[in-house]
N, C-alpha and C positions, 0 to 999 in steps of 0.2 A: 366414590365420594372423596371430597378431595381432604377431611379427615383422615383416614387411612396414609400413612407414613409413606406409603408406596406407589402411592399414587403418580404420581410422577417420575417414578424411576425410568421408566422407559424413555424421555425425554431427556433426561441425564445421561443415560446409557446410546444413543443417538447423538444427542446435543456436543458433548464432550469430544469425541472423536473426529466429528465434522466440523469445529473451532479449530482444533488442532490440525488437521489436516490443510484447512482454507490459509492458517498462518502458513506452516512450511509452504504451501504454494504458492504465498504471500511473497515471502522473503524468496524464495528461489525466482521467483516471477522478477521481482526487484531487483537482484544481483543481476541477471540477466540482463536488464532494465540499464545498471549501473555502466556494465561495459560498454552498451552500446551511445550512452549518454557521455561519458567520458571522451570515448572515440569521437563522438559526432559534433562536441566542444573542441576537442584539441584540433580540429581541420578545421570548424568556423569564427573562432576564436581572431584567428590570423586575418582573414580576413575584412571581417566585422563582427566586433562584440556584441552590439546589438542585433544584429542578425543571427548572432551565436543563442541567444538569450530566449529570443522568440521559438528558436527553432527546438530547444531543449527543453522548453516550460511546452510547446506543444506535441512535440513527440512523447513528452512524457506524462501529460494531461491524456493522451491518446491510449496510451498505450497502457496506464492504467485504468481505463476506463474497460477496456477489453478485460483487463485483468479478475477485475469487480464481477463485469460480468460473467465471466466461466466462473468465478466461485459462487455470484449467487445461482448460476447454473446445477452446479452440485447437492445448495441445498434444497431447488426444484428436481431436482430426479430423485434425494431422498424424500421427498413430501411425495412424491408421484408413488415410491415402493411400497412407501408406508400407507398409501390408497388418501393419502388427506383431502388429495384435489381430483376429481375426474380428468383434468389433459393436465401436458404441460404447459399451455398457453396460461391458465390459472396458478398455475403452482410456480410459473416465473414471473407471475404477476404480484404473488403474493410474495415471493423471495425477494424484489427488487424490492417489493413495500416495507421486507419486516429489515433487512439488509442495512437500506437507507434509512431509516425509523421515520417515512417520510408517512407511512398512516392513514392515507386516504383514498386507498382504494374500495374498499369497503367488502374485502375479502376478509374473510375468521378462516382461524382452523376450528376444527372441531375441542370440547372441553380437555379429552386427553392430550389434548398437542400441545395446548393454547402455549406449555413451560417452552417449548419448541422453540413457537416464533419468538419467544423474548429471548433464548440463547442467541438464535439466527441475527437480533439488533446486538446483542453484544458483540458479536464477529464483528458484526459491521463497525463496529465502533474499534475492535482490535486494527481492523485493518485499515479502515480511511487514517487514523493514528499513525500508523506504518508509512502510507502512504505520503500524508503531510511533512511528516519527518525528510521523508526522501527528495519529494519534492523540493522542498526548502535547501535540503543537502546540496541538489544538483544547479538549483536557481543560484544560491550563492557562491557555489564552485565555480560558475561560467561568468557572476559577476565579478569576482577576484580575479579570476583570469583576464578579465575583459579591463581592468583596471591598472595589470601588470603590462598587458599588452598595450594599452591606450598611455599609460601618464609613464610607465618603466622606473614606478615610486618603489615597488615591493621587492626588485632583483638585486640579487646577491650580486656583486661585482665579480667579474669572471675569471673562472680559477677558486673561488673558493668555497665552491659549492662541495658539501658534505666533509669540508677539514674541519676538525677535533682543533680548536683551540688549548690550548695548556694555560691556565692560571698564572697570574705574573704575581710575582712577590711586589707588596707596598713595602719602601722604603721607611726606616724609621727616621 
């Protein structure tokens, strides 16, 4: 009875540690993500920026899209242990649904779980946020780049990169 205090503990005690485990693989998935984004700017960059641009807004729409999916993978193998769905075709059906809070597949868990899937859309909501952030990180990265390399408006005149300026006394 969902009266009872403890009712949902069990979905807390579940919910909690599978947020937290899908961010760390979030961010480790992403730094990952970073170096090789970095690297695959700083080579096409030179080139063409725009070429640069495309190729790092789709490597990196790609490659988070894998990301998304092996975590809502995890919260399908836990719905699977926990016996909520009969296969994993449903239980990744219903992950992707509650994941994305896209809603319309027309899959429920059962009333014990139901606190589950709205954990499983808050992840979702942790992580496409992660995502966005990064995205935008890496998009603007290669368009700065692509700016310094195209107009040579942003460079330091050469030789005085990383000198410590000293303070000059104002005359009275």
């Amino acid at each position: 009875m969902i009266s009872d205090p403890f009712y949902w503990s069990r979905d807390w005690a579940w919910g909690v540690p599978l947020i937290l485990l899908n961010v760390v693989i979030h961010i480790v998935g992403l730094g990952f993500l970073s170096h090789r984004v970095a690297r695959l700017s700083r080579e096409a960059v030179s080139s063409s920026p725009m070429i640069a641009l495309v190729m790092v807004a789709g490597t990196t729409t790609l490659l988070a899209t894998v990301l998304h999916g092996m975590e809502a993978g995890i919260w399908a193998g836990a719905y699977m242990f926990l016996g909520a769905f009969p296969d994993f075709k449903y239980s990744m059906l219903y992950s992707l649904n509650a994941i994305t809070s896209y809603g319309h597949t027309g899959l429920n868990l059962e009333k014990p779980w139901q606190l589950l899937g709205a954990l499983e859309a808050l992840n979702g909501w942790l992580l496409f946020g992660l995502t966005t952030a990064f995205m935008f990180a890496a998009i603007q990265g290669v368009w700065l780049a692509g700016i310094r390399q195209t107009h040579d408006v942003l460079r330091e005149p050469e030789g005085t990169r990383n000198v410590v300026r000293q303070p000059t006394k104002l005359s009275k």
